[in-house]
DRENROGU-304813 format. One record per residue (C-alpha): residue number from 1; x, y, z. Coordinates in Angstrom, 2 decimals. Layout:
NODE	k	X	Y	Z
NODE	NUM	X	Y	Z
...
//
This chain:
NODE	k	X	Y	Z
NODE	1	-23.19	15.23	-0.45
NODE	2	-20.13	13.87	0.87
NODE	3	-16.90	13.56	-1.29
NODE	4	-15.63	10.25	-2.75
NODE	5	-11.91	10.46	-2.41
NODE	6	-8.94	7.56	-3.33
NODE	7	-5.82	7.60	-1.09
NODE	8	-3.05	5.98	-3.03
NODE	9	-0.10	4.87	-0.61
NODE	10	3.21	3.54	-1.02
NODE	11	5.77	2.70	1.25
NODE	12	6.28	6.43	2.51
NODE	13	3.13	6.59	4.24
NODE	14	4.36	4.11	6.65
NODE	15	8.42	5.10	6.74
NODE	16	7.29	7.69	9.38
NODE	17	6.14	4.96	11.75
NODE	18	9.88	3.00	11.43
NODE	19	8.90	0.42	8.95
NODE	20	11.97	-0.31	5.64
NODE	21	11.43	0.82	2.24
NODE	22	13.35	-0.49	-0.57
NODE	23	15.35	2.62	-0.97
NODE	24	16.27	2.78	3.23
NODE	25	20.01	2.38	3.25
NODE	26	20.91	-0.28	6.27
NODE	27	17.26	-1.16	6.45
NODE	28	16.27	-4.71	6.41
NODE	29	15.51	-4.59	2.68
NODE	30	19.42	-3.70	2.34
NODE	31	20.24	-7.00	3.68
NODE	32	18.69	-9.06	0.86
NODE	33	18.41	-9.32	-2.68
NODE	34	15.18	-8.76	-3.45
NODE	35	15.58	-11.91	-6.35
NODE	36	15.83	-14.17	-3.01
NODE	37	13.15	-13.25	-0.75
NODE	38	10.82	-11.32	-3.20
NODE	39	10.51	-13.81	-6.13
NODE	40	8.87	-16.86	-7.07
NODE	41	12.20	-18.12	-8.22
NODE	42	13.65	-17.31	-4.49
NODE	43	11.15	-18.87	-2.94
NODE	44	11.61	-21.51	-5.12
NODE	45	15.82	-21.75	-4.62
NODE	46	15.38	-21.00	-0.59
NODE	47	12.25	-21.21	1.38
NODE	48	13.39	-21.12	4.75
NODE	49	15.62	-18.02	3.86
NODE	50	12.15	-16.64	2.27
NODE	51	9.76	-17.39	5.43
NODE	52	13.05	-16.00	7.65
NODE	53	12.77	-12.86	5.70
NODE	54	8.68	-12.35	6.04
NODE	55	8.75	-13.47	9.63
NODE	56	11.33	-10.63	10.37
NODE	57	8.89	-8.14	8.75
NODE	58	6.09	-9.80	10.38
NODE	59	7.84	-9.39	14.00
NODE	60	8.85	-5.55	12.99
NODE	61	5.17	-4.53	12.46
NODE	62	4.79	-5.40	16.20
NODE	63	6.76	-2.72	17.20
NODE	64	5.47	-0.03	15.32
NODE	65	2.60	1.78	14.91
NODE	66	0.28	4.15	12.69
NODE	67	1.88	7.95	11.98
NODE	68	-0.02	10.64	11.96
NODE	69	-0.61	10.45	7.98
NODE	70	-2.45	6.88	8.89
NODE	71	-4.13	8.79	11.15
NODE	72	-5.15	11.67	9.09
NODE	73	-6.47	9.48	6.37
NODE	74	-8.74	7.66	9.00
NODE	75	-10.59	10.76	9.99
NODE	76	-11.55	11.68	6.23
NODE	77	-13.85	9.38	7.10
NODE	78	-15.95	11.72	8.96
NODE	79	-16.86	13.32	6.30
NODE	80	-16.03	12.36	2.99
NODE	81	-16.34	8.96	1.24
NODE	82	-12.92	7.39	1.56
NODE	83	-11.73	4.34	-0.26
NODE	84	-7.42	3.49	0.78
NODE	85	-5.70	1.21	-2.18
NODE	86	-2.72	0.56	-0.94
NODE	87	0.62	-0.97	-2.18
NODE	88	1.75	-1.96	1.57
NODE	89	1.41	-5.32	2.80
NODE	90	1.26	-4.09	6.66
NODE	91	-1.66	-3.43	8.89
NODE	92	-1.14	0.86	9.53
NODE	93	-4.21	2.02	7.80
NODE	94	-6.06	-0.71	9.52
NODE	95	-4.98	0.24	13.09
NODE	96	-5.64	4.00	12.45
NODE	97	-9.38	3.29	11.73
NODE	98	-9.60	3.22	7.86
NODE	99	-12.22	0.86	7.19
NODE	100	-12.50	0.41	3.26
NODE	101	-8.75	-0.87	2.31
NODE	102	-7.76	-3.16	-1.09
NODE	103	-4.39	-4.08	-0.29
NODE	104	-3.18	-4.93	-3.54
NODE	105	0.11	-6.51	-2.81
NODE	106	-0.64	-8.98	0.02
NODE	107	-0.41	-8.77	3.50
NODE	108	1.91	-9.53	5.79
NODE	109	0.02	-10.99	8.31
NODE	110	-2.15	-13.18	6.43
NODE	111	-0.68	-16.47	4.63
NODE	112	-1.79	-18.52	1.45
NODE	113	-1.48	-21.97	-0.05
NODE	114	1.15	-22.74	-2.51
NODE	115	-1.31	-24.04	-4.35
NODE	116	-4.89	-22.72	-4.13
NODE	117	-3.92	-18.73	-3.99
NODE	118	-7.64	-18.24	-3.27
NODE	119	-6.67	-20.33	0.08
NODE	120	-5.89	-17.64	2.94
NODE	121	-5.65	-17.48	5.98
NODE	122	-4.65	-15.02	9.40
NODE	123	-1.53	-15.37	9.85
NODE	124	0.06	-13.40	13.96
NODE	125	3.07	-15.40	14.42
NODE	126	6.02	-17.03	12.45
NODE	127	5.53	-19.51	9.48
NODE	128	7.81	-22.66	9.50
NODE	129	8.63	-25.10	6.65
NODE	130	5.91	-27.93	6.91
NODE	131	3.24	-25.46	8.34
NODE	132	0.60	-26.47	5.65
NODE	133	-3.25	-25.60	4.75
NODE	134	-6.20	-27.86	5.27
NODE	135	-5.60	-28.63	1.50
NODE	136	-2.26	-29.79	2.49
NODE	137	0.34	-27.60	0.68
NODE	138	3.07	-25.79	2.09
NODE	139	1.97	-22.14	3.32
NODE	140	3.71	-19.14	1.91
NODE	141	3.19	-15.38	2.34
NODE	142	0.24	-13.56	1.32
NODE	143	2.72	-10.99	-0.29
NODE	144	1.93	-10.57	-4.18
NODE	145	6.00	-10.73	-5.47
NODE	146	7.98	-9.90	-7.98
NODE	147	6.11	-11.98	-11.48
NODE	148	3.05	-12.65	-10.34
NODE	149	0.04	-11.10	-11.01
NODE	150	-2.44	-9.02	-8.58
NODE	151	-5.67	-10.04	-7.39
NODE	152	-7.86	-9.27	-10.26
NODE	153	-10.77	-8.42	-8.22
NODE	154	-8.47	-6.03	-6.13
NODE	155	-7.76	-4.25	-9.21
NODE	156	-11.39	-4.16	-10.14
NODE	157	-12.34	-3.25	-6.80
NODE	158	-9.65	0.14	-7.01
NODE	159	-10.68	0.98	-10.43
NODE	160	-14.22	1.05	-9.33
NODE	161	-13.31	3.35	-6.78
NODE	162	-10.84	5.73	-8.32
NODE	163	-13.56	6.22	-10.90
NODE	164	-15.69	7.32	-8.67
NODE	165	-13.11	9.89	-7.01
NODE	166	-13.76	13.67	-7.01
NODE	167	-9.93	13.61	-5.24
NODE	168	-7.30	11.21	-5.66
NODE	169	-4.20	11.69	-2.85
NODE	170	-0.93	9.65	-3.55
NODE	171	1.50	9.08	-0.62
NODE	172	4.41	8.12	-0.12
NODE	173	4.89	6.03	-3.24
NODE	174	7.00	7.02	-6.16
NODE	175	4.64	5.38	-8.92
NODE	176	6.63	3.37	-10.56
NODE	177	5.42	-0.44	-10.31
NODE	178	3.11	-1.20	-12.68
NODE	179	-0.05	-2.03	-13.24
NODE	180	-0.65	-0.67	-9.95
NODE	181	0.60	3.28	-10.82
NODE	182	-2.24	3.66	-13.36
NODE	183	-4.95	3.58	-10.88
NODE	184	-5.20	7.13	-9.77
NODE	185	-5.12	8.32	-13.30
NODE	186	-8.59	6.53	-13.79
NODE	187	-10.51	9.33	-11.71
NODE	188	-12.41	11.66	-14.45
NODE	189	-10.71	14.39	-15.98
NODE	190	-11.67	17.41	-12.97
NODE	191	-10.86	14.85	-10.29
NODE	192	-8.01	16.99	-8.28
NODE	193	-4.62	14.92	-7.87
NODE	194	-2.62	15.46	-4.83
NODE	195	0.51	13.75	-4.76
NODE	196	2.54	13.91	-1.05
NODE	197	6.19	12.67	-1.43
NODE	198	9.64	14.28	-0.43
NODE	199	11.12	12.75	-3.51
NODE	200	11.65	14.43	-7.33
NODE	201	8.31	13.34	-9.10
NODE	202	9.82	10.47	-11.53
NODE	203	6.06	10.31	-13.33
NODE	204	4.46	12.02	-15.88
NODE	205	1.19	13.57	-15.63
NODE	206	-0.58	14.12	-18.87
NODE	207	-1.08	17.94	-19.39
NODE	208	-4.94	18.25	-19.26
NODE	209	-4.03	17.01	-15.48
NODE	210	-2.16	19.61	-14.49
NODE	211	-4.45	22.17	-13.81
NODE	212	-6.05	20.00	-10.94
NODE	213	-2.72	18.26	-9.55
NODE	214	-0.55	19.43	-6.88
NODE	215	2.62	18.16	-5.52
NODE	216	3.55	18.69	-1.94
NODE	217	6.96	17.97	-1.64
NODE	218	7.33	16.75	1.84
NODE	219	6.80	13.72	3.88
NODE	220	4.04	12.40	4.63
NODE	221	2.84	13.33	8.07
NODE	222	3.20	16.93	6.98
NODE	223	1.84	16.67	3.67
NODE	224	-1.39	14.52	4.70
NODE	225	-2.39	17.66	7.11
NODE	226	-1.63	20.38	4.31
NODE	227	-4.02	18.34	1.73
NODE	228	-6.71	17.94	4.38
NODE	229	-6.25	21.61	5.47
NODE	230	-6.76	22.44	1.62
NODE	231	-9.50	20.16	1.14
NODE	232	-11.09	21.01	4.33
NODE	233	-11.40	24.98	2.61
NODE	234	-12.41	23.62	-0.36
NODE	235	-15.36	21.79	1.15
NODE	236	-16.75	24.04	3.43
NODE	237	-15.66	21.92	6.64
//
C-alpha cells in the first residue's frame, strides 16, 4: 500500500529557483512595505501601486523555473500518495508535475473580483485599473493578504489530508503565519515530521513528537533528496 504523505512548503522551496522571500535583503519584497502592497488597507490607499507590485511578481515567475526540491516532490508521486499544501502563490510545484496542490494563499496568476471572492479567474499577463469581471467590479489579485481570511474549503481540504499522512515534510517555511502552521501537526501521533530549512527552528514541537521528527538543516534542494533517500530506505523502494 502506497504511503500518504503532506509536503508543507513555504517560500524556501522556491528561493532556489530565484524567486524573493520576505526575509531576501535587496529583493523585491525589500522595496515595499508590506502594509502597501500586502493589505487590504494598501490596496485600499493605492491600487495601482498594489497591481504594479503583483504584476512585477507576476512577470518574475516567467523567468524562473522549478528547483530540484519542486522536482523531487513531483516524483513522490510514483510511489507514494502525495498531497502539496502550499503557502506560495506561484506556479513551481505545478510545472514540476505535482498534481494534487491547495494553494492556500492565492495565486499569482489567477485574479478575483473585489467583490464576489468566489469570482476567479486565469490571470498570464498584467492587471490594469478598470480591468473588471463579468460581474463588473474591479479585479484584484488572487493573493490571500495580510487580514483576510483563507479559503475555508482549502483549509478543510489540507486538514483532510494531513490527517491522513503517515509523513508530513515541511520546506522551506519557517512556520510562523498562522492558521496555516498548525496543519502538519494534525497528522496522527506516529506520523514522522521532517522539517527541511537552513534556518534555527523558531517552532515548538510538542514532546510526544519528537521521537518521529527530524530537522535537516539545509536548503531545500539538498534536504528534499536526503528525506526521499531516508524515506526511500524506510519503504523498501
Amino acid at each position: 500500500m502506497k504511503p500518504n504523505i503532506l509536503i508543507f512548503t513555504g517560500a524556501g522551496v522556491s528561493k532556489e529557483s530565484g524567486i524573493d522571500t520576505f526575509r531576501d535583503a535587496n529583493g523585491l519584497w525589500f522595496q515595499y512595505k508590506i502594509e502597501d502592497v500586502a493589505t487590504p488597507a494598501g490596496w485600499k490607499k493605492n491600487r495601482e501601486r498594489v497591481l504594479e507590485f503583483y504584476n512585477q511578481r507576476r512577470a518574475q515567475l516567467s523567468t524562473v523555473h522549478p528547483n530540484r526540491a519542486h522536482d523531487l516532490i513531483a516524483e513522490l508521486e510514483k510511489w507514494a500518495n502525495v498531497t502539496v499544501v502550499t503557502q506560495n502563490v506561484d506556479d513551481l510545484h505545478e510545472r514540476a508535475g505535482s498534481t494534487k496542490i491547495i494553494h492556500l494563499h492565492g495565486e499569482l496568476k489567477k485574479s478575483r473580483s473585489t467583490v464576489n471572492r468566489n469570482s476567479i479567474y486565469d490571470c498570464e499577463g498584467d492587471l490594469k485599473i478598470g480591468d473588471k469581471c463579468e460581474e463588473g467590479s474591479q479585479l484584484r489579485p488572487h493573493v490571500i493578504w495580510f487580514g483576510e481570511g483563507l479559503y475555508q474549503s482549502d483549509v478543510d481540504a489540507a486538514w483532510k489530508a494531513a490527517r491522513l499522512a503517515d509523513v508530513c515534510i515541511i520546506v522551506g517555511t519557517s512556520m510562523q503565519v498562522s492558521p496555516a502552521n498548525e496543519i502538519p501537526f494534525q497528522t496522527k501521533e506516529t506520523a514522522l515530521i521532517y522539517y527541511v530549512d537552513p534556518n534555527e527552528q523558531e517552532f515548538y514541537v510538542l514532546e510526544y513528537r519528537e521521537a518521529f521528527f527530524t530537522h535537516h538543516k539545509m536548503p531545500a534542494t539538498t534536504g528534499m533528496q536526503k528525506v526521499v533517500n531516508e524515506l526511500k530506505g524506510i519503504y523498501g523502494i
